[in-house]
OpenMM code with the backbone's topology and positions (N, CA, C; nanometers):
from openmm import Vec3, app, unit

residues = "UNK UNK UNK UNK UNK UNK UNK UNK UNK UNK UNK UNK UNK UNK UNK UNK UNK UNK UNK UNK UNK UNK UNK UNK UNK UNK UNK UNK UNK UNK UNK UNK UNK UNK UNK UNK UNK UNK UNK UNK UNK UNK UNK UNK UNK UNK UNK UNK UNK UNK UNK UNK UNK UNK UNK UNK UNK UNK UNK UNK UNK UNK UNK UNK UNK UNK UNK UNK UNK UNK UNK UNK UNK UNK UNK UNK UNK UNK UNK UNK UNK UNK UNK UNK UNK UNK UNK UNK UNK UNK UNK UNK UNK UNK UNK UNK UNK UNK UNK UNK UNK UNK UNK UNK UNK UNK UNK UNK UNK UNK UNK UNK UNK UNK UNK UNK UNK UNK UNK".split()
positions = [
    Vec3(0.0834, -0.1197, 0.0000),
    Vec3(0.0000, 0.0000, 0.0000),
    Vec3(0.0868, 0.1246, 0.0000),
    Vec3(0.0240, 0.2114, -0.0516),
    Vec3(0.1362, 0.3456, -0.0764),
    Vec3(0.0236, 0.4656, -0.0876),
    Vec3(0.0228, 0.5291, 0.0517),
    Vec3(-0.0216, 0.6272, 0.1177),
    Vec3(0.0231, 0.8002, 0.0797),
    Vec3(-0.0623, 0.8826, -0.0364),
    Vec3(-0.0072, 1.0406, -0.0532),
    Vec3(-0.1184, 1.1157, 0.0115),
    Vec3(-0.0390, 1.1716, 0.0250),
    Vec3(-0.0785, 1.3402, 0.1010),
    Vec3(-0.0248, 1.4492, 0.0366),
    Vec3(-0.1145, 1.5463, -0.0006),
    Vec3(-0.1051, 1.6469, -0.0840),
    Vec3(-0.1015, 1.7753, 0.0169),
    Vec3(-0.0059, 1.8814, -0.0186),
    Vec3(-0.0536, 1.9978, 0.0317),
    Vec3(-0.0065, 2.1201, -0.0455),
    Vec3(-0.0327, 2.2310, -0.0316),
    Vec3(0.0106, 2.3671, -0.0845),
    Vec3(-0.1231, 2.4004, -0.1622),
    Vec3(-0.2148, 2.3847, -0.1917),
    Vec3(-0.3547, 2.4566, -0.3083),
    Vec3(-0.3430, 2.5709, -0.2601),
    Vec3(-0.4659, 2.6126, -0.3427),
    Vec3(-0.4963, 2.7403, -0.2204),
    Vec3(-0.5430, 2.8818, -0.3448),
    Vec3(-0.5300, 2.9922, -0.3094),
    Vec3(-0.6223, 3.0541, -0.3918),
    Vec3(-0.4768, 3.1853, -0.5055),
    Vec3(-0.5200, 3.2092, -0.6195),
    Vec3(-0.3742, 3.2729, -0.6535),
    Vec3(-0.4587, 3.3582, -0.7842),
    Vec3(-0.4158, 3.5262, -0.7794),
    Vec3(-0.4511, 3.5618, -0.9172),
    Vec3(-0.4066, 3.5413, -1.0819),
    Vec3(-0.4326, 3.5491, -1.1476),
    Vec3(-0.3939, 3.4834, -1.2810),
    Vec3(-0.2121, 3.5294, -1.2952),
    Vec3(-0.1372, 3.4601, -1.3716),
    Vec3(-0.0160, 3.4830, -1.4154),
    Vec3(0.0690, 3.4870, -1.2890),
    Vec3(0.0070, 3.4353, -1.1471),
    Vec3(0.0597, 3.4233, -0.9671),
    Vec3(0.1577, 3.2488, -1.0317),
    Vec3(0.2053, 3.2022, -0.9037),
    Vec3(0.2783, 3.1087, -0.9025),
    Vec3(0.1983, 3.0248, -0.7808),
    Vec3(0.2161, 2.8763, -0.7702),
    Vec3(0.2081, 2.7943, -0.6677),
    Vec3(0.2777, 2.6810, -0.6702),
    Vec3(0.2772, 2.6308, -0.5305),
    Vec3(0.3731, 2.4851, -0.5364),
    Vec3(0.2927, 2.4033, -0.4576),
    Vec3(0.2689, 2.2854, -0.5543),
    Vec3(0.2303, 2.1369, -0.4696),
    Vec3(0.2834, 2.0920, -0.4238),
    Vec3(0.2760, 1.9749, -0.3043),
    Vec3(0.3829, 1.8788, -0.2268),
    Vec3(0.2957, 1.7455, -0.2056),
    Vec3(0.3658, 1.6352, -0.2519),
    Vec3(0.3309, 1.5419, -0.2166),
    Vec3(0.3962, 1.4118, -0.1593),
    Vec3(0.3421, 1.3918, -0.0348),
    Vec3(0.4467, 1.3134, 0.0495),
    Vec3(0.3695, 1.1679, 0.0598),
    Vec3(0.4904, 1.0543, -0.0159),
    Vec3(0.4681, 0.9541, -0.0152),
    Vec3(0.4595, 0.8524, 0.1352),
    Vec3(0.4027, 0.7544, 0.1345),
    Vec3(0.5028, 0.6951, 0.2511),
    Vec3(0.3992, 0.5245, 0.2144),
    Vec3(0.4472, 0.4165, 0.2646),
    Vec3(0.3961, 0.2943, 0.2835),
    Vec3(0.5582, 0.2534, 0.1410),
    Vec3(0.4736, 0.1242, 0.0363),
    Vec3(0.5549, 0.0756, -0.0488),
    Vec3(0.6290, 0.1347, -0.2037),
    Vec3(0.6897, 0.2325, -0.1594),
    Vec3(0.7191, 0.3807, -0.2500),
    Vec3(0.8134, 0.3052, -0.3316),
    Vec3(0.8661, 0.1972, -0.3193),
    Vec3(1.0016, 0.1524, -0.3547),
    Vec3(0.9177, 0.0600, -0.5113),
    Vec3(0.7955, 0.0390, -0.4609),
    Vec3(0.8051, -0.0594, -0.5907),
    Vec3(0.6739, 0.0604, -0.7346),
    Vec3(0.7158, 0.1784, -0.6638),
    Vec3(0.6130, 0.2486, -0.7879),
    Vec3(0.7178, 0.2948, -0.8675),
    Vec3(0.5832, 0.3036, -0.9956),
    Vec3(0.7116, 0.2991, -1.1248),
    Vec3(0.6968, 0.4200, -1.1745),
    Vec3(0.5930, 0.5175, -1.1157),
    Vec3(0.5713, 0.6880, -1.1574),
    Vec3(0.4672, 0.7498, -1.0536),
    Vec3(0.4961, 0.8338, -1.0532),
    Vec3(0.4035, 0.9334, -1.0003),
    Vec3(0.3707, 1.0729, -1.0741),
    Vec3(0.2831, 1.0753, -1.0410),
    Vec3(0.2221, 1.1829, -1.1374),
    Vec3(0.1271, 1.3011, -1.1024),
    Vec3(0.0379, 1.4221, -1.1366),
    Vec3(-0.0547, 1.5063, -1.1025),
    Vec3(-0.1543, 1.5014, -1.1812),
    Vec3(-0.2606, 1.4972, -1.1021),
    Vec3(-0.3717, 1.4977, -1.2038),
    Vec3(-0.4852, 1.6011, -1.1617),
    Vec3(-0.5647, 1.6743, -1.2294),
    Vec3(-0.6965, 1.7794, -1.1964),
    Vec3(-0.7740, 1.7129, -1.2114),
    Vec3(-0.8582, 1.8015, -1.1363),
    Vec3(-1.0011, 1.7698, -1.2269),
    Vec3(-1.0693, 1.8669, -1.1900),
    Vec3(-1.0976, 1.9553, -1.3174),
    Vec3(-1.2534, 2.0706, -1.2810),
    Vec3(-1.3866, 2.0289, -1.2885),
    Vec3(-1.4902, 2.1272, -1.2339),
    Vec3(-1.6135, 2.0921, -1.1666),
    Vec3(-1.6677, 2.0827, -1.3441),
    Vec3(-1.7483, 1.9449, -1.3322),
    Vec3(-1.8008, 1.9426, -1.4378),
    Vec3(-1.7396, 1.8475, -1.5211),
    Vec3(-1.6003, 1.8291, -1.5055),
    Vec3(-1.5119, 1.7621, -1.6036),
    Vec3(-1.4417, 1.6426, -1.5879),
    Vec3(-1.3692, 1.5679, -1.6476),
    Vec3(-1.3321, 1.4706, -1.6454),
    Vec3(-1.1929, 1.4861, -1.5439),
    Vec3(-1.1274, 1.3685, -1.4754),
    Vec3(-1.0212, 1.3721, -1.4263),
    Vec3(-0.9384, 1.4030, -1.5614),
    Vec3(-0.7695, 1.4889, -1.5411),
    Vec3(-0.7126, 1.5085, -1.6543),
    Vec3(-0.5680, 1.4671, -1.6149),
    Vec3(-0.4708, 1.4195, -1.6762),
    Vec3(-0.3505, 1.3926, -1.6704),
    Vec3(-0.2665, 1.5542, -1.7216),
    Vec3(-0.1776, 1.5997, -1.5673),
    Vec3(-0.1283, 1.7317, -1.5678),
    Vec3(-0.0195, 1.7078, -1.6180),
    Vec3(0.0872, 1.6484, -1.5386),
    Vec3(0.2538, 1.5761, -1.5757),
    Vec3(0.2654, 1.4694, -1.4358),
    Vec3(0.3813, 1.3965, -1.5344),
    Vec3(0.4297, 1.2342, -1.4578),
    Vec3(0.5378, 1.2644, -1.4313),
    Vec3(0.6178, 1.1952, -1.3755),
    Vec3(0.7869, 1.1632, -1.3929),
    Vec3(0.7648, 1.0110, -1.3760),
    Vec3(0.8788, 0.9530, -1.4526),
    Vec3(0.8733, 0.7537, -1.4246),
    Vec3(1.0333, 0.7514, -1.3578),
    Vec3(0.9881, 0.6241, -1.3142),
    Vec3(1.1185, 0.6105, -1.2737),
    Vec3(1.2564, 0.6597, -1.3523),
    Vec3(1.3443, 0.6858, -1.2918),
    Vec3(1.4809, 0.7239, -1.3918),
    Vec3(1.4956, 0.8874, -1.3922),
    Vec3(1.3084, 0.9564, -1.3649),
    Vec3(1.3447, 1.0492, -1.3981),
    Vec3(1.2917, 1.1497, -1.5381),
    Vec3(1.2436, 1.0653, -1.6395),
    Vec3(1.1698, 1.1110, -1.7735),
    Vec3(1.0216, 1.1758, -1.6916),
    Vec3(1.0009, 1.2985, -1.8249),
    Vec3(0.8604, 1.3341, -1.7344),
    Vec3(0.7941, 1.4074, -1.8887),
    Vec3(0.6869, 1.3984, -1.8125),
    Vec3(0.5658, 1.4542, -1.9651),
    Vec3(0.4385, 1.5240, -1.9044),
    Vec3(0.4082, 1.6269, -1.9903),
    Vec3(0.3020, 1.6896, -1.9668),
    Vec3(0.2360, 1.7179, -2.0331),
    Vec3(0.1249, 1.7629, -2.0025),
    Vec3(-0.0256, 1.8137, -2.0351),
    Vec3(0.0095, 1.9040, -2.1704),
    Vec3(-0.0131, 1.9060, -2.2494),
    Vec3(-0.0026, 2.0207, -2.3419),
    Vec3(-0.0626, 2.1971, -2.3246),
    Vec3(-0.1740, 2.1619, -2.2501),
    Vec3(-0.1742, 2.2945, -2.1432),
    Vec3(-0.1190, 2.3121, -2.0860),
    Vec3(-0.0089, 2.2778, -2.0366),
    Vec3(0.0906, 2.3168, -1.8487),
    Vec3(0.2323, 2.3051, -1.9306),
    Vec3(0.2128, 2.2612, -2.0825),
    Vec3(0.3867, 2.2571, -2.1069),
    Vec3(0.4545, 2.3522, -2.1066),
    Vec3(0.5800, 2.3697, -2.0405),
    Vec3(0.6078, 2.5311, -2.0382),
    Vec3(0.5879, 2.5780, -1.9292),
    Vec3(0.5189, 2.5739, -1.8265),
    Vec3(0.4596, 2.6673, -1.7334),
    Vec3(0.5013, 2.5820, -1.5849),
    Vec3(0.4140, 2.4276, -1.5962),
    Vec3(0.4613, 2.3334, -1.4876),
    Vec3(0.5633, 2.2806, -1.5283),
    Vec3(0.6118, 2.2333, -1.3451),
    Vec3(0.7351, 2.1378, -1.3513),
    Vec3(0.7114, 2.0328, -1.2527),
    Vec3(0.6790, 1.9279, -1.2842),
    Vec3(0.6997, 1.8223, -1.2016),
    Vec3(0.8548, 1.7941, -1.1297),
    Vec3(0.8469, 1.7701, -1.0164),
    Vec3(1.0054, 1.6981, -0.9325),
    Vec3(0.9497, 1.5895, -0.8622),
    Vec3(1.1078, 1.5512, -0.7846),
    Vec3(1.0906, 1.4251, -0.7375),
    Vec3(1.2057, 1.4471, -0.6486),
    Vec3(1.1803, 1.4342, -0.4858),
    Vec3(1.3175, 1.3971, -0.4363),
    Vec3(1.3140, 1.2803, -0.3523),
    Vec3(1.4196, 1.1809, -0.3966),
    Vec3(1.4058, 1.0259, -0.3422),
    Vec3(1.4041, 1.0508, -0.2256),
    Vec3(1.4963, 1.1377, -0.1678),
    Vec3(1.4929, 1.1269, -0.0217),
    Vec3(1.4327, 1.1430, 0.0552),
    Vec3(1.3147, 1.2258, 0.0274),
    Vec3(1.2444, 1.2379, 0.0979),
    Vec3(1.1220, 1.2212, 0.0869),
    Vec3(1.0788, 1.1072, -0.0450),
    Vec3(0.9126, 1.0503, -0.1023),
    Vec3(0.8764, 1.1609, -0.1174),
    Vec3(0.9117, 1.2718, -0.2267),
    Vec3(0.7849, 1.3684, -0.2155),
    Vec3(0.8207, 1.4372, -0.3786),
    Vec3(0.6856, 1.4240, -0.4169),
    Vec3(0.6422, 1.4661, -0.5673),
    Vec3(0.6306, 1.6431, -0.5144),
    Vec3(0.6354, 1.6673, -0.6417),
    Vec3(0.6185, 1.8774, -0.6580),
    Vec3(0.5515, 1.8996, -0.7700),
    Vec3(0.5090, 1.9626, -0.7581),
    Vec3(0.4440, 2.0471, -0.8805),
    Vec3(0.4617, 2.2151, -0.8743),
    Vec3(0.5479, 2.2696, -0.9477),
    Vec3(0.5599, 2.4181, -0.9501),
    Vec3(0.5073, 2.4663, -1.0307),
    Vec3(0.4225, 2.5552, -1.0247),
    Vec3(0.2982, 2.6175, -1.1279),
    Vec3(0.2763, 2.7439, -1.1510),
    Vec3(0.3924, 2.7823, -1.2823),
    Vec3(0.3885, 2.9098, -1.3225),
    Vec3(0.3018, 2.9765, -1.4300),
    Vec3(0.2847, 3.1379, -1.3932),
    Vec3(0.1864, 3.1754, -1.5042),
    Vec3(0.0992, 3.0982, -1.4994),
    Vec3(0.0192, 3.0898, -1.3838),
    Vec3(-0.1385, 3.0522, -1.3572),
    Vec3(-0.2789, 3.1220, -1.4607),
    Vec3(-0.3265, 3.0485, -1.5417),
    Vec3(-0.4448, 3.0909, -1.5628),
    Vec3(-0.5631, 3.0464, -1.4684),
    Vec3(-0.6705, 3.0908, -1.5263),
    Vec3(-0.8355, 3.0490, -1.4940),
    Vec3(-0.8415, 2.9761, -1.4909),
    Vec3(-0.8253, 2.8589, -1.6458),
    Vec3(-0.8546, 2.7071, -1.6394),
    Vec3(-0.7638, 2.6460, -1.5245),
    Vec3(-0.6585, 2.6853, -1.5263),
    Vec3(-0.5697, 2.5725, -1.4282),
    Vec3(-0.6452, 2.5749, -1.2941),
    Vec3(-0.7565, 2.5897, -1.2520),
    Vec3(-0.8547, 2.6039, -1.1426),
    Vec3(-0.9349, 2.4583, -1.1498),
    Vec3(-0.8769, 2.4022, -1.0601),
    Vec3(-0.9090, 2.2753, -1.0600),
    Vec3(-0.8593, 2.2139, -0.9011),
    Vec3(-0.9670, 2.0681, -0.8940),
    Vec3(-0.8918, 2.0027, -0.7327),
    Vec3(-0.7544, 1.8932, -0.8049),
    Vec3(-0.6675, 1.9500, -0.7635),
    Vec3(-0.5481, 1.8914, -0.7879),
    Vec3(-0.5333, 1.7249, -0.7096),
    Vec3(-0.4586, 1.5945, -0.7682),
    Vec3(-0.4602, 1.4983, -0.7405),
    Vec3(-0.3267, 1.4285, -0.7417),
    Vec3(-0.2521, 1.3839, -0.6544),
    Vec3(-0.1335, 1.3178, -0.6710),
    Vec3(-0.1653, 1.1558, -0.6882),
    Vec3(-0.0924, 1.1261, -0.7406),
    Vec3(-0.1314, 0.9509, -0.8097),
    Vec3(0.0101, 0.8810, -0.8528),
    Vec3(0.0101, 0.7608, -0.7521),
    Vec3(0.0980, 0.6829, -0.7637),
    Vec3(0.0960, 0.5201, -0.8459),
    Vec3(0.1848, 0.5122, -0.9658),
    Vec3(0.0934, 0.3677, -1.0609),
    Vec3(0.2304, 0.3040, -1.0026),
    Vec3(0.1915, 0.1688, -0.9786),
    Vec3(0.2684, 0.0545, -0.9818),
    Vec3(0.2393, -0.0443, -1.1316),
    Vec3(0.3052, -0.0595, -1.2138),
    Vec3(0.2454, -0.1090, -1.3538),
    Vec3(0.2503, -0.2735, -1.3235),
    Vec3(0.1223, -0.3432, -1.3692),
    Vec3(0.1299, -0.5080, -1.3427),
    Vec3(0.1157, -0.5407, -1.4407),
    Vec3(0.0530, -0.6700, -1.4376),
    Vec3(0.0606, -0.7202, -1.5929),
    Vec3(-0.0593, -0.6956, -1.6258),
    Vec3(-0.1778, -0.7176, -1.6019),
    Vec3(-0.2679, -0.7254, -1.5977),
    Vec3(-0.3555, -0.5817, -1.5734),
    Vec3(-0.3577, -0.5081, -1.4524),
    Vec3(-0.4430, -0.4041, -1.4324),
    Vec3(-0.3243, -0.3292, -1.3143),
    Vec3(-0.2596, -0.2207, -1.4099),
    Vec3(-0.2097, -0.1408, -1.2627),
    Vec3(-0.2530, -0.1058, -1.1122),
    Vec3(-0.1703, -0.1009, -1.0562),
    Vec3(-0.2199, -0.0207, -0.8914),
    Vec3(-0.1758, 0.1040, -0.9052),
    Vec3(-0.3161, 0.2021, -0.8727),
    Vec3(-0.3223, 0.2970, -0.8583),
    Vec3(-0.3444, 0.3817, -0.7573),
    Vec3(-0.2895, 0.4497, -0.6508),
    Vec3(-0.3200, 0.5311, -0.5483),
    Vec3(-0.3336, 0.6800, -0.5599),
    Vec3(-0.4231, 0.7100, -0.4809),
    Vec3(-0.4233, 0.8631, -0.5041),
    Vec3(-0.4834, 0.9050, -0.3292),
    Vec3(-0.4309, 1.0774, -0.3853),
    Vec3(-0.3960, 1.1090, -0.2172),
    Vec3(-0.5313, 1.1759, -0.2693),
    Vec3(-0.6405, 1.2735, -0.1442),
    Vec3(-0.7048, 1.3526, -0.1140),
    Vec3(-0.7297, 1.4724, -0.1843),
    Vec3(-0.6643, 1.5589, -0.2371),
    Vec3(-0.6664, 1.6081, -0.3583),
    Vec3(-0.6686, 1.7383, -0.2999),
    Vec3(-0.6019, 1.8714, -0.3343),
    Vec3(-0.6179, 1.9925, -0.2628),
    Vec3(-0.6788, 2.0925, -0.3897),
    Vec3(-0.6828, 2.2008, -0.3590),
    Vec3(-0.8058, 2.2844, -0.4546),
    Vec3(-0.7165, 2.4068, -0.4721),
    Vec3(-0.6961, 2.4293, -0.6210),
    Vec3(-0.5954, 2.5592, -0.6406),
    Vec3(-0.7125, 2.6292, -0.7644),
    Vec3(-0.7293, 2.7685, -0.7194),
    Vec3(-0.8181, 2.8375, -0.7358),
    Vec3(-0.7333, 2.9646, -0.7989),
    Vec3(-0.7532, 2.9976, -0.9234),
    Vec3(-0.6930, 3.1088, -0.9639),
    Vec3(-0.7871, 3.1874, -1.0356),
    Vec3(-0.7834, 3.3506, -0.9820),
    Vec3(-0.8694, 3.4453, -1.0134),
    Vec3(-0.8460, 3.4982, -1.1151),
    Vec3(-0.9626, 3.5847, -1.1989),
    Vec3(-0.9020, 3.6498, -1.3634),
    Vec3(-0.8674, 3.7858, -1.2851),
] * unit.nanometer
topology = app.Topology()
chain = topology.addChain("A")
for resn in residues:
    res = topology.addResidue(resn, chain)
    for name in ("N", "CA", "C"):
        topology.addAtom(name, app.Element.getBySymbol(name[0]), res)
């Protein structure tokens, strides 16, 4: 089992900055990415950016440019730095950890915090 906790949301005017934190803890050793995900009211969950193991990372074609996903081993904890905030990026933010199987991945996800950006 592999337990996240999200923190930093919170409320920011357009073209403002914010930083996510997400702190792993339980079986961190056998996930093979972690990643951010939104979701606005109304809308589908959305894939923001990943990093996989090693270190490779990919994003949203909305956030390319702007977000940065990190990772520091030492201390289980995913980031998300989020520059030049628009409107849309107003969403409850989601940290999500995949373990890939053969069959049907394991997927965890933490509580989700709410980043709110004004026009």
């Amino acid at each position: 089992q592999v337990q996240l906790v999200e923190s930093g949301g919170g409320l920011v005017q357009a073209g403002g900055s914010l930083g996510l934190s997400c702190a792993a803890s339980g079986s961190t050793f056998s996930i093979d990415s972690f990643g951010w995900y939104r979701q606005a009211p109304g809308k589908q969950r959305e894939l923001v950016a990943v990093i996989r193991r090693g270190g490779r990372t990919n994003y949203a074609d909305a956030v390319e440019g702007r977000f940065t996903i990190s990772r520091d081993n030492a201390k289980n904890t995913v980031y998300l730095q989020m520059n030049s905030l628009k409107p849309e990026d107003t969403a409850v933010y989601y940290c999500n950890a995949k373990r890939i199987r053969a069959i049907l991945d394991d997927n965890y996800w933490g509580q989700g915090t709410q980043v709110t950006v004004s026009s």
